[in-house]
C-alpha positions as CSV (number, residue, x, y, z in Angstrom):
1,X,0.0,0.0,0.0
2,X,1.2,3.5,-0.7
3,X,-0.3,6.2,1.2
4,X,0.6,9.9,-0.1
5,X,1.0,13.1,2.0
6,X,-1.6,15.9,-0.2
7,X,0.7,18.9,1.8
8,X,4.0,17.1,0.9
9,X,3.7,16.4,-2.8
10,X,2.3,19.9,-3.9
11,X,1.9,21.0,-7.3
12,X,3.9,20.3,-10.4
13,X,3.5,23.2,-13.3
14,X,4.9,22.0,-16.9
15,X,5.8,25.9,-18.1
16,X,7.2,26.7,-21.4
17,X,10.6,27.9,-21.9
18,X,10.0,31.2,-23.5
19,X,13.3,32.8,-23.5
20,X,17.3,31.6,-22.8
21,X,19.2,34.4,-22.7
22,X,23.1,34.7,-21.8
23,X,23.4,37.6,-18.2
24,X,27.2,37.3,-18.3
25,X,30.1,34.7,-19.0
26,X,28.7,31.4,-18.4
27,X,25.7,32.3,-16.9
28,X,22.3,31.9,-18.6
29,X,18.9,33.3,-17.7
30,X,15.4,31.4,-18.4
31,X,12.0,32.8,-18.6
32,X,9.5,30.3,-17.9
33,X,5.3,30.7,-18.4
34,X,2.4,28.6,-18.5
35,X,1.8,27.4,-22.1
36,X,-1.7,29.1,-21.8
37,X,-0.5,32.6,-20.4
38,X,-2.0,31.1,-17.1
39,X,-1.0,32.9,-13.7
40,X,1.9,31.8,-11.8
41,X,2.3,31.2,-8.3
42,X,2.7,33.8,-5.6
43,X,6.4,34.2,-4.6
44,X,8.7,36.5,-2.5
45,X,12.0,37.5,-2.6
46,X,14.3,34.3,-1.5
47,X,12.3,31.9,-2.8
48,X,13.3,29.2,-5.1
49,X,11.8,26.6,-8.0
50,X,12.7,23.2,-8.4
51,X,13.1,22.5,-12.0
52,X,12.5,18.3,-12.7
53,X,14.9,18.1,-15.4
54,X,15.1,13.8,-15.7
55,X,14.1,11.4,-13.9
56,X,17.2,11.9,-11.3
57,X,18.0,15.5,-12.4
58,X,16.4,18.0,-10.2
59,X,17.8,21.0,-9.0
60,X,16.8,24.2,-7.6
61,X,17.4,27.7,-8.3
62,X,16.3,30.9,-7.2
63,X,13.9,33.4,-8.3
64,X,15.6,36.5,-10.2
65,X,12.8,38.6,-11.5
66,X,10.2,40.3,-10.4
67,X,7.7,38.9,-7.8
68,X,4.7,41.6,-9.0
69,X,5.0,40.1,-12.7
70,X,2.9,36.7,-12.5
71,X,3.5,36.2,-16.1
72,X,7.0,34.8,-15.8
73,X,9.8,32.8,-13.3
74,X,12.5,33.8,-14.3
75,X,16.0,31.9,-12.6
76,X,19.8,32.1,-13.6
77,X,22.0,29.2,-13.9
78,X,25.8,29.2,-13.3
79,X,27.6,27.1,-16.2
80,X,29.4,24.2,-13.7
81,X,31.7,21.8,-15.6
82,X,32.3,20.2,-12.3
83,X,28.7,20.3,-11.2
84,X,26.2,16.9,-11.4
85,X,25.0,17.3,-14.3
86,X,21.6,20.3,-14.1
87,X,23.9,23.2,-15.1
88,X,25.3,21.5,-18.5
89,X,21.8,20.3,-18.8
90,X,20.5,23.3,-19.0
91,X,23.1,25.0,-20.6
92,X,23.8,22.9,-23.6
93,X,20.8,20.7,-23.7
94,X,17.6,23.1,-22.8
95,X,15.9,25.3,-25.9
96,X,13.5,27.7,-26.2
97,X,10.0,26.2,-26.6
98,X,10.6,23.4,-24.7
99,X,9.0,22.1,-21.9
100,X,9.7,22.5,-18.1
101,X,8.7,20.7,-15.3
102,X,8.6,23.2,-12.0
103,X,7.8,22.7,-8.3
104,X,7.3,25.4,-5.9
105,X,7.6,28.0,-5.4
106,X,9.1,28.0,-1.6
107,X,11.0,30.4,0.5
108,X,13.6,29.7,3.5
109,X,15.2,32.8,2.8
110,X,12.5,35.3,3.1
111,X,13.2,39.2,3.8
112,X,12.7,40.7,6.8
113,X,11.8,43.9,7.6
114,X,14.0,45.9,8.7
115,X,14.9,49.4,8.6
116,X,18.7,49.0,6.9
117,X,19.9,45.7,4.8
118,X,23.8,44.8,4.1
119,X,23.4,42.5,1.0
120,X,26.7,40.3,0.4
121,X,27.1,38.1,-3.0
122,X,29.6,36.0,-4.2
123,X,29.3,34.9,-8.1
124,X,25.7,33.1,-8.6
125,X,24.7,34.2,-5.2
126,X,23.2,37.3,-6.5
127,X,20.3,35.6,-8.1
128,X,18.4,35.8,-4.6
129,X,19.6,39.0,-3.7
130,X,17.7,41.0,-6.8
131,X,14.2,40.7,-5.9
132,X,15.3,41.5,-2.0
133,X,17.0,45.1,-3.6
134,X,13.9,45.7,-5.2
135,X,12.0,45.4,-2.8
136,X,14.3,46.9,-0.3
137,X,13.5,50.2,-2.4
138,X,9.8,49.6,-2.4
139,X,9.9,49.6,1.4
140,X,12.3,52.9,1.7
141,X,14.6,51.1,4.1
142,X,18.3,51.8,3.6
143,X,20.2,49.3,1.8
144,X,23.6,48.6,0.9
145,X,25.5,45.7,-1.9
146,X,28.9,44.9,-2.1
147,X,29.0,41.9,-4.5
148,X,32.3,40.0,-6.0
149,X,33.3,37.6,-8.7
150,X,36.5,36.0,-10.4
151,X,36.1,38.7,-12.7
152,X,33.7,41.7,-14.0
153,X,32.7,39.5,-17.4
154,X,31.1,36.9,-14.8
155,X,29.5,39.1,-12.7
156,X,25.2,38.9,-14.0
157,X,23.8,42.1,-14.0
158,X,26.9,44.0,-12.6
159,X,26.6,46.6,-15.0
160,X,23.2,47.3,-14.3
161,X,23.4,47.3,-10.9
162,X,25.9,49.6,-10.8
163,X,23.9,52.3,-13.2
164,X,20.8,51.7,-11.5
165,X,22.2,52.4,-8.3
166,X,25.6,53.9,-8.4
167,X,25.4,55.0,-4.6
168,X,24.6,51.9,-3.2
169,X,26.3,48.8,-5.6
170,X,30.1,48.2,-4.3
171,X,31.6,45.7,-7.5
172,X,34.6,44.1,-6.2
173,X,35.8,41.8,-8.7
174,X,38.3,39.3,-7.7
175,X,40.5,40.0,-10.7
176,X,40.9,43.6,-10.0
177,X,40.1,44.4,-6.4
178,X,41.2,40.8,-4.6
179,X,38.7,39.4,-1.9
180,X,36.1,41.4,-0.5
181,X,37.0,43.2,3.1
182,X,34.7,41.4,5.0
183,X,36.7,42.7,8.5
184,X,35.8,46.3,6.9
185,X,32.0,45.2,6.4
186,X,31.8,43.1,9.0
187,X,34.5,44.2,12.4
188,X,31.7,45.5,14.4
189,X,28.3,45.1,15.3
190,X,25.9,46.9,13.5
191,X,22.5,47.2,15.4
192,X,19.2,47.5,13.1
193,X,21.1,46.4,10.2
194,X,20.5,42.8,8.5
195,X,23.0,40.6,6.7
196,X,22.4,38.6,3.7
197,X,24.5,36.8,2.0
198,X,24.6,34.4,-0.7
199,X,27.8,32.5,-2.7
200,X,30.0,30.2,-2.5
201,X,31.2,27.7,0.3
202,X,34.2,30.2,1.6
203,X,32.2,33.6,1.5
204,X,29.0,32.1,3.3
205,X,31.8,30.6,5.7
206,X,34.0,34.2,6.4
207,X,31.0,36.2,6.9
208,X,29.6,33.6,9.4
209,X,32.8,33.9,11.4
210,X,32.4,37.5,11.4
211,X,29.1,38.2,12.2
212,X,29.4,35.5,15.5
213,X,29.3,39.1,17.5
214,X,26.5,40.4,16.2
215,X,23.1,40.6,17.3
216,X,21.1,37.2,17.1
217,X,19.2,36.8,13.8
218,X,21.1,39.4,11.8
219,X,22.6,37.4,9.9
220,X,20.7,35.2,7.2
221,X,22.5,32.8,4.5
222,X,21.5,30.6,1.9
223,X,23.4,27.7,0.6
224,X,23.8,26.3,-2.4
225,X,25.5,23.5,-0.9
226,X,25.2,21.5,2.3
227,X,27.6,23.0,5.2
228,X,30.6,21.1,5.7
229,X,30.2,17.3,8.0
230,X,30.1,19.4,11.2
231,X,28.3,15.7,12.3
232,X,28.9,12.7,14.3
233,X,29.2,10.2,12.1
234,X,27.9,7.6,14.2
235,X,24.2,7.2,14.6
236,X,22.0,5.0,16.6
237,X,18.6,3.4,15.3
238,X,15.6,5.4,16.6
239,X,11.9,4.8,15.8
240,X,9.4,7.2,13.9
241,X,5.8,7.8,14.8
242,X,3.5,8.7,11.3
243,X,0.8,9.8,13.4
244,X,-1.6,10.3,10.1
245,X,-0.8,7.3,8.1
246,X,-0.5,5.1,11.7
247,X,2.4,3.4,10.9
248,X,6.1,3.3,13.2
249,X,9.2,2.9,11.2
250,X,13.0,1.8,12.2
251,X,15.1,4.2,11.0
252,X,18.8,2.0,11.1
253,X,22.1,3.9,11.3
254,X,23.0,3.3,6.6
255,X,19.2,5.3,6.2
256,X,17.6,8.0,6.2
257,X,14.1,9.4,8.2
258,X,13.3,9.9,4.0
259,X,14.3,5.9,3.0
260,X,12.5,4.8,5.8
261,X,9.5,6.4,5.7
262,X,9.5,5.5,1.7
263,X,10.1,2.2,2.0
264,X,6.9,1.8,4.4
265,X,5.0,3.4,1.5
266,X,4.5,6.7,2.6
267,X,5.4,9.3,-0.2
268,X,6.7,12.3,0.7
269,X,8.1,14.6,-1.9
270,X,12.1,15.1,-2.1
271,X,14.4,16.9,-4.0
272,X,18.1,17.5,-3.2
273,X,18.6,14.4,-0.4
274,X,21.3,17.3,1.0
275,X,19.3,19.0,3.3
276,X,19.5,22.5,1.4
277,X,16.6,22.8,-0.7
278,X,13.5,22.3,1.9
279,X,11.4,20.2,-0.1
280,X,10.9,17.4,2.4
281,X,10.2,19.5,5.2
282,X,8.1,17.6,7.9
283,X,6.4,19.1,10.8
284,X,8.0,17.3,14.2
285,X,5.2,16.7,16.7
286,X,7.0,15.0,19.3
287,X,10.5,14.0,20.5
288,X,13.8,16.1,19.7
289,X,15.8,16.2,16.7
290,X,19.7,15.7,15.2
291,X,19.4,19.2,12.6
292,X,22.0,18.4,10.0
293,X,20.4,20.5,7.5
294,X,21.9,24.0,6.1
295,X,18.6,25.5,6.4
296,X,17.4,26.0,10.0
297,X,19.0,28.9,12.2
298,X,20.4,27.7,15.8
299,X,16.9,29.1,16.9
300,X,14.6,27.5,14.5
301,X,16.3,24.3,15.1
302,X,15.9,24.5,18.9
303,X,12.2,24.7,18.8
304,X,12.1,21.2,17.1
305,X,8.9,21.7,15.5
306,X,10.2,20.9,12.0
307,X,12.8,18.9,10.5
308,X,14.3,17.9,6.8
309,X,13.7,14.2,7.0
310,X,16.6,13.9,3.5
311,X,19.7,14.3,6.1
312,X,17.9,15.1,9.8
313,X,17.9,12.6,12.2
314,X,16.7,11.8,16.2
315,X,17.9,12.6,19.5
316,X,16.0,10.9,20.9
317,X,14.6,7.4,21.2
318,X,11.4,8.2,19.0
319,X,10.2,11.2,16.6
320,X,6.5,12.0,16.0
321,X,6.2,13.0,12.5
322,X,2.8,14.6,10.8
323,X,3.2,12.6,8.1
């Protein structure tokens, strides 16, 4: 028997690719709509689609454009050689006219309001940060970007950024002006002002170290990646209560919450299996949880009242899931 979770599994659009445009050196933006000019789902700044390119090839990227236009999802994807496979996918494989699977939107990196912003991107991490400048303006609060990349010719939307807003829009790239001076940004506390940063591994790393003194909750970070094994390997069995479907699972020490609960029928949408996407987010009704996701902040993980079931595990003898 399978027995499927109707918040879990959400909606799937299938949105035409109307436009692949190149934003700088090896980055590519898409404009996606509904084949029959449909409306698209609400979204805020921070949020994110999943685009289902195969069968095991689905990857998420963030919302670029503008939240007010309903017409259009619009994302930007980083050329990665390296990569698993989605940017060269898209890049070399993905046409205008085609057709695109989507899930979502969602948002775990929502703006909050505040009266004065600090936005820090590295590379690709701008992507999120465009909608949050917009609407930074909207609101009248004070903001100010200092973004970086290898080099000026990489950098989407640099150029733009810096005509639109030449008082605000610090371009530092690494070419020409070496790593950004994050002790100069970053040496002291400053109160009312929030941090949010986006890039690579390194960057989100630096500008955690920095902002350790600041206030609690100034500082928010998305990830591309999942943080470095900051874990205890070792894990003990635990059991999990499904308290809707009325089933309790073993979850043994080689699995995960996700392959267990799968494998006693229950299907519960998934996406990256590396805790950094949010799709298999699972409400946590009981019992205390092992956060290995790069998602949570230290005080939304100490409410256990949710939990990313793809890398998350117990701390407990048993979870109660509302699943």
């Amino acid at each position: 028997m399978t027995i499927t979770c109707p918040q879990r599994t959400g909606a799937e659009l299938h949105l035409t690719l109307m436009r692949k445009e190149p934003l700088a050196e090896g980055v590519v933006r898409l404009s996606l709509a509904h084949p029959s000019g449909e409306r698209l789902p609400a979204w805020s700044p921070g949020a994110h689609i999943d685009l289902v390119l195969g069968p095991d090839l689905v990857r998420q990227y963030s919302l670029c454009g503008d939240p007010r236009d309903t017409s259009l999802f619009q994302v930007a994807v980083l050329r990665e050689p390296q990569g698993r496979g989605g940017s060269l996918y898209v890049h070399d494989t993905l046409a205008e006219g085609d057709t695109v699977r989507v899930r979502g939107p969602r948002n775990h990196f929502p703006l909050v309001d505040s009266p004065r912003y600090l936005f820090i991107a590295g590379g690709i991490g701008i992507t999120p940060v465009l909608p949050m400048i917009a609407a930074a303006e909207q609101r009248g609060a004070d903001w100010r970007l200092v973004y970086g990349g290898r080099s000026l010719a990489t950098m989407a939307c640099a150029g733009q950024l810096a005509k639109d807003h030449p008082d605000r829009v610090e371009l530092c790239p690494q070419d020409e002006a070496g790593l950004l001076d994050l002790d100069g940004l970053l040496g002291s506390p400053d109160p009312g002002t929030l941090v949010y940063c986006c890039g690579p591994e390194p960057l989100l790393n630096a500008v955690e170290r920095r902002c350790a003194s600041w206030p609690e909750g100034t500082l928010h970070i998305e990830r591309f990646t999942p943080k470095p094994d900051e874990y205890d390997t070792t894990s003990a069995p635990f059991e999990v209560e499904l308290s809707r479907s009325g089933i309790t699972v073993t979850v043994p020490p080689d699995k995960t919450v996700l392959q267990a609960v799968e494998e006693a029928g229950v299907q519960v949408l998934s996406s990256c299996h590396e805790g950094t996407c949010g799709t298999c987010e699972t409400t946590v009704l009981d019992g205390a949880v092992d956060h290995r996701d790069s998602l949570l902040t230290p005080a939304e993980q100490a409410r256990n009242d949710t939990m990313f079931i793809c890398v998350s595990r117990a701390a407990c003898p048993r979870l109660v899931l509302d699943l």
